[in-house]
C-alpha positions as CSV (number, residue, x, y, z in Angstrom):
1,X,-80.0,81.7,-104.0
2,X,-77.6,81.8,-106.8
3,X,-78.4,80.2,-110.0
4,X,-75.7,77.1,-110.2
5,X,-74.9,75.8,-114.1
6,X,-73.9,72.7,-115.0
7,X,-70.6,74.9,-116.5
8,X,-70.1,76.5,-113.0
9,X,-69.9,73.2,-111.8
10,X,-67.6,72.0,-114.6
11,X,-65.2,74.7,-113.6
12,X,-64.8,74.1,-109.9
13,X,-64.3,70.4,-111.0
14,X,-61.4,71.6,-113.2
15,X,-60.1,73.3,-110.6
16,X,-60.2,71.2,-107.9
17,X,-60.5,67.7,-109.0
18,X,-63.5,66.8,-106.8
19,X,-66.4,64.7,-108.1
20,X,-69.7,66.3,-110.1
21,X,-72.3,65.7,-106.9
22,X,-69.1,67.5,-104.6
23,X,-68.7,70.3,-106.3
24,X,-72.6,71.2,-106.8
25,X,-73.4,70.7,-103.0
26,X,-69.7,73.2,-102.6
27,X,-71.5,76.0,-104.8
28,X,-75.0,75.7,-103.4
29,X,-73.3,75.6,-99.8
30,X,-71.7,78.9,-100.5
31,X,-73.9,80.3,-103.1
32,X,-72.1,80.4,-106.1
33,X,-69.5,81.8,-104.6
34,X,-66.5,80.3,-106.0
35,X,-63.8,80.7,-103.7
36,X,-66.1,80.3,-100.9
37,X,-66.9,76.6,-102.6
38,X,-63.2,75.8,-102.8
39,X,-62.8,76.5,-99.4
40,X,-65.5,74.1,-98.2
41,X,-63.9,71.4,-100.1
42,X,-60.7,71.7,-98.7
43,X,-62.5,72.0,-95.1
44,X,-64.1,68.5,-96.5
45,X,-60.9,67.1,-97.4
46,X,-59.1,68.0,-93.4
47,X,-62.2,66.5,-92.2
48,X,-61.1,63.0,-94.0
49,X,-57.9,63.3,-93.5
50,X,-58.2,63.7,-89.8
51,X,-60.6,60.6,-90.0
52,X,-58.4,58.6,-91.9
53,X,-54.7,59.6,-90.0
54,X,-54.5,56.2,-88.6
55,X,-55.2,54.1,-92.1
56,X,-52.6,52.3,-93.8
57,X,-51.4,54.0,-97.5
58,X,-49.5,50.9,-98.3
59,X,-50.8,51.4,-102.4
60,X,-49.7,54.3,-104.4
61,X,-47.1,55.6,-107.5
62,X,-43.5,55.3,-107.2
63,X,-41.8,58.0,-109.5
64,X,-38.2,58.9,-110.3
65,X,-37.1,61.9,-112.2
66,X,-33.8,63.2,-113.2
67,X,-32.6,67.0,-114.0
68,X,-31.5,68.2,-117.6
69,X,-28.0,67.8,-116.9
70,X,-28.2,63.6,-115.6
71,X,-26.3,64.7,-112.4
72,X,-29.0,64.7,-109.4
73,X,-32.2,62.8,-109.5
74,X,-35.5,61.9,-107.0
75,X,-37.6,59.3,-106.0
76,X,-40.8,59.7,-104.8
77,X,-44.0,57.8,-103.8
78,X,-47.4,59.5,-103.6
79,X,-49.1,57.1,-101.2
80,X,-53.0,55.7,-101.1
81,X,-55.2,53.1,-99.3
82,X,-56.3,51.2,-102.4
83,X,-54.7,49.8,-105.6
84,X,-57.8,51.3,-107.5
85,X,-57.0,54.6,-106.7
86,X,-53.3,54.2,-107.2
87,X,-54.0,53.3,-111.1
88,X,-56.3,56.1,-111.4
89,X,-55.1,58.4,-114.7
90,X,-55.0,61.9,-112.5
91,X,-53.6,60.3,-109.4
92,X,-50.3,59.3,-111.5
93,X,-50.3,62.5,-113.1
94,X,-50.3,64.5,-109.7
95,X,-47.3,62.1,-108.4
96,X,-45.2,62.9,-111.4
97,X,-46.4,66.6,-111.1
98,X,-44.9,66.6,-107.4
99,X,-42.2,64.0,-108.6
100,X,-40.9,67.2,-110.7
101,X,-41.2,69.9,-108.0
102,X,-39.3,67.2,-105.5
103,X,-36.5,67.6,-107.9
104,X,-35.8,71.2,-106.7
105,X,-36.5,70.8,-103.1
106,X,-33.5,69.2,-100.9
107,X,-36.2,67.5,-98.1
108,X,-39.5,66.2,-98.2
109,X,-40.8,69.3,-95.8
110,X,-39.6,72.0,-98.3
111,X,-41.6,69.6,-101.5
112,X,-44.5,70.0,-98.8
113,X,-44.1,73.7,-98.0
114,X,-43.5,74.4,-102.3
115,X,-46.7,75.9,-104.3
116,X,-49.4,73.9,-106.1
117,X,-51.5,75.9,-108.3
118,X,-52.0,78.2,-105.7
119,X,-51.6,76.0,-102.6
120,X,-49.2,74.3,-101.2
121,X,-48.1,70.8,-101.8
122,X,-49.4,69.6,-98.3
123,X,-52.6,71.5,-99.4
124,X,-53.3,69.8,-102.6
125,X,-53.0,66.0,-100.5
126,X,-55.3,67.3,-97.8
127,X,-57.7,68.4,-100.8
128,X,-57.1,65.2,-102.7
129,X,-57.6,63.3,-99.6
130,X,-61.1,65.2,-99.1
131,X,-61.6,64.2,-103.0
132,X,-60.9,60.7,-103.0
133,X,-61.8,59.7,-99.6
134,X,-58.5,58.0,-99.0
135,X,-55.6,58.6,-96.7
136,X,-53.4,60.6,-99.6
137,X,-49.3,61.6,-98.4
138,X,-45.9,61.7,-99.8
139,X,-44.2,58.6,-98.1
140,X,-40.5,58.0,-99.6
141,X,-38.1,60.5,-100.6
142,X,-35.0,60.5,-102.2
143,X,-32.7,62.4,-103.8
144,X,-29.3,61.3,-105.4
145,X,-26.1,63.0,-107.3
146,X,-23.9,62.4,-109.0
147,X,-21.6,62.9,-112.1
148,X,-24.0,60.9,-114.3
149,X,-27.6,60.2,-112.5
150,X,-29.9,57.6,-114.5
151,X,-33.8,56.4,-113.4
152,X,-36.1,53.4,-114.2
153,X,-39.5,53.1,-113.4
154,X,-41.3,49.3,-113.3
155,X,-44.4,49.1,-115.2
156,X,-47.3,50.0,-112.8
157,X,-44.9,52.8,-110.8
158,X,-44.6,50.0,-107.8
159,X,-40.7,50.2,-107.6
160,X,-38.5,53.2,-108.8
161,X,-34.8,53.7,-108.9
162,X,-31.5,56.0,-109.6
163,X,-28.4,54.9,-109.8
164,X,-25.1,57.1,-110.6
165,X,-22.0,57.3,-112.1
166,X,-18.3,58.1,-112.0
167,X,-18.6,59.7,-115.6
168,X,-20.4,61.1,-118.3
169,X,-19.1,58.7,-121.0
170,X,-20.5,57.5,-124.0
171,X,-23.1,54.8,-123.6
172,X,-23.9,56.4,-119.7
173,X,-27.9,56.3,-120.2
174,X,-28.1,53.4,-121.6
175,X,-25.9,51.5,-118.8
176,X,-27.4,53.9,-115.7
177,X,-30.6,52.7,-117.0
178,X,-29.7,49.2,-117.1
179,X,-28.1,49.1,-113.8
180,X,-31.2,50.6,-112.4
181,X,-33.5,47.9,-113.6
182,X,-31.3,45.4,-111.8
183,X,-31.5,47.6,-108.8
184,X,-35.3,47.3,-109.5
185,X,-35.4,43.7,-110.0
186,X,-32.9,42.6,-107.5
187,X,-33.3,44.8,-104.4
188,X,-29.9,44.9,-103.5
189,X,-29.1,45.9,-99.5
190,X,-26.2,48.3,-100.5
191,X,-24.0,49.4,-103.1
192,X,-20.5,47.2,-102.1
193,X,-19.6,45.3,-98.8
194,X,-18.6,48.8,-97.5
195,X,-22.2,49.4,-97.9
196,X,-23.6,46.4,-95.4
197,X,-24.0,47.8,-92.0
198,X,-21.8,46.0,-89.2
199,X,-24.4,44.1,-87.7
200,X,-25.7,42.6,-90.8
201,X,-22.6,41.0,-91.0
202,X,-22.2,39.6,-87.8
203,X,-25.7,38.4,-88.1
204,X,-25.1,36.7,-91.4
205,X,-21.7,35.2,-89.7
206,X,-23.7,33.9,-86.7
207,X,-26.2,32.6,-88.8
208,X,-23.5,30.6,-91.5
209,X,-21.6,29.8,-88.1
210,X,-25.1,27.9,-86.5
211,X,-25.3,26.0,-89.6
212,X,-21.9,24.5,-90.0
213,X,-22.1,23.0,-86.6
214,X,-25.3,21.7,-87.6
215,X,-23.8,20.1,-90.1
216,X,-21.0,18.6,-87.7
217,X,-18.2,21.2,-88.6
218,X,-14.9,21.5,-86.2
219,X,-15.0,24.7,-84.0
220,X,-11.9,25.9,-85.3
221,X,-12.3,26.2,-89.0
222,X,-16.4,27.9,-88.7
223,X,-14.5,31.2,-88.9
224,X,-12.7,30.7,-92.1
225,X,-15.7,29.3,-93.3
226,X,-18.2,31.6,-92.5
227,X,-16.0,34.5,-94.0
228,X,-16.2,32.3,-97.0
229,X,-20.4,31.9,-96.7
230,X,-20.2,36.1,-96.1
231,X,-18.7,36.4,-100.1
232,X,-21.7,35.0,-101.4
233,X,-23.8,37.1,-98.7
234,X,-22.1,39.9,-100.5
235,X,-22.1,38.6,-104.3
236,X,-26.0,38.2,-103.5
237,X,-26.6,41.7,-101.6
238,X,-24.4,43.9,-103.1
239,X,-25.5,45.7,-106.0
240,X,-22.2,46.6,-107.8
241,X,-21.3,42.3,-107.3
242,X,-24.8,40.6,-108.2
243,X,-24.8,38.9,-111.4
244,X,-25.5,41.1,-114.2
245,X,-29.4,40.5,-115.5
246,X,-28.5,40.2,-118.5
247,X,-25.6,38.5,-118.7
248,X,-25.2,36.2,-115.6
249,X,-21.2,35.7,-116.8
250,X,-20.8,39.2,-115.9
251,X,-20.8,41.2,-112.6
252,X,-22.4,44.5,-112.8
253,X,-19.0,45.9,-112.2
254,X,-17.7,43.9,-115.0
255,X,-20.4,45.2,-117.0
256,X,-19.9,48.9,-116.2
257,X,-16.3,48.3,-117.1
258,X,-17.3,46.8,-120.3
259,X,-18.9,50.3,-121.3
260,X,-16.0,51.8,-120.3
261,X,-13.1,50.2,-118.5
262,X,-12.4,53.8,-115.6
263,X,-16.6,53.9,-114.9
264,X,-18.1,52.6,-111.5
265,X,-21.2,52.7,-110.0
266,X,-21.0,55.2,-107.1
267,X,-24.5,55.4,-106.0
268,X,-28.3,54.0,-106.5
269,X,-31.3,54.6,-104.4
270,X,-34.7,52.1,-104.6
271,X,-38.0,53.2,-103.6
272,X,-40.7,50.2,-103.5
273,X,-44.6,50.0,-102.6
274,X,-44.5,46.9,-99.8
């Protein structure tokens, strides 16, 4: 039997991440053979992971990147089970680490099939998985271009955005960043009425249209009416027509304008933990 340090150990912990006791009972199993060990910890971890296919990974970290030039960006979430995991130091670190290799893959399947120190991204979360002893997986994916692309992340990675812009002008970070955090904060259901699906419309017509004859209304005028309701459906739910956060006298439109008077929003995306 081979003679198993306390620094072989060490090392397959760097490697792999797994826990002290893990990594010990890995070498002794394949007798100091290294490779050997890291094998029977990823056998381990698709052991879990087929356990733990049906569990809810509802926690996790929610992280947006953008590339050099600001004109495509991606938003990811590294999913968990538990909110104690999802704060944990490394696990944030290996989200941004496959936040940055999302950046130059076009679908979540190629980010999956890309190398991870040697594995392959869907590797490394059935490994984590066998690690942590939670359900570990990439859940959203987005990607976004644009002529100026700009990201916010909330404090404690639960909600990420991007948002893009018409142009590269002066004062473009600083007001893609801002119109992210609304997009953060406010949830928006598109970017302009264009944006709202048909039959969220009709629904919110129906639904303005049921109330006014609560409230007695003539037949004939719930039409005009509930177009009118439908404007503040779309001031409320739009992104580019919300109030601006901070400054409720402006739209976010009207603020974009203010920062220069021929830039628009033209695109955001928002990933969010439930």
């Amino acid at each position: 039997m081979a003679n198993i340090t306390a620094a072989d150990v060490n090392k397959l912990r760097t490697i792999t991440g797994a826990g002290m006791m893990d990594c010990k009972k890995a070498l002794v199993e394949a007798d100091g053979d290294f490779d050997k060990a890291i094998e029977n910890l990823r056998k381990k971890g698709q052991k879990v992971a087929a356990n733990r296919a049906d569990r809810e990974s509802s926690e996790g970290a929610v992280i947006a990147v953008v590339n050099a030039e600001k004109t495509e960006g991606v938003v990811i979430s590294l999913n968990c089970e538990t909110d104690f995991v999802a704060k944990n130091e490394s696990f944030v670190k290996l989200a941004n680490d496959f936040a940055a290799l999302a950046l130059v893959s076009a679908t979540k399947e190629e980010l999956l099939a890309k190398d991870y120190n040697g594995i392959t991204v869907a590797e490394k979360l059935t490994e984590q998985t066998g690690v942590i002893g939670e359900k570990i997986e990439i859940g959203s994916f987005e990607k976004l271009e644009g002529a100026f692309v700009g990201s916010y992340i909330h404090a404690g990675n639960r909600i990420a955005t991007l948002v893009s812009l018409s142009a590269n002008v002066e004062g473009a970070d600083e007001a893609a960043r801002n119109v992210a955090m609304q997009a953060a904060a406010m949830a928006p259901l598109a970017l302009n009425e264009e944006g709202v699906d048909a039959a969220t419309v009709e629904k919110e017509i129906e639904i303005a249209k049921d109330l006014l004859r609560q409230e007695g209304k003539p037949e004939a005028m719930l039409d005009n009416i509930a177009k009118g309701k439908l404007g503040r459906f779309f001031k409320d739910n739009t992104l580019v027509n919300q109030d601006y956060i901070k400054d409720s006298k402006l739209s976010v439109s009207e603020y974009i304008k203010s920062v220069d008077a021929s830039l628009v929003v033209t695109g955001f995306k928002r990933v969010a933990l439930a």
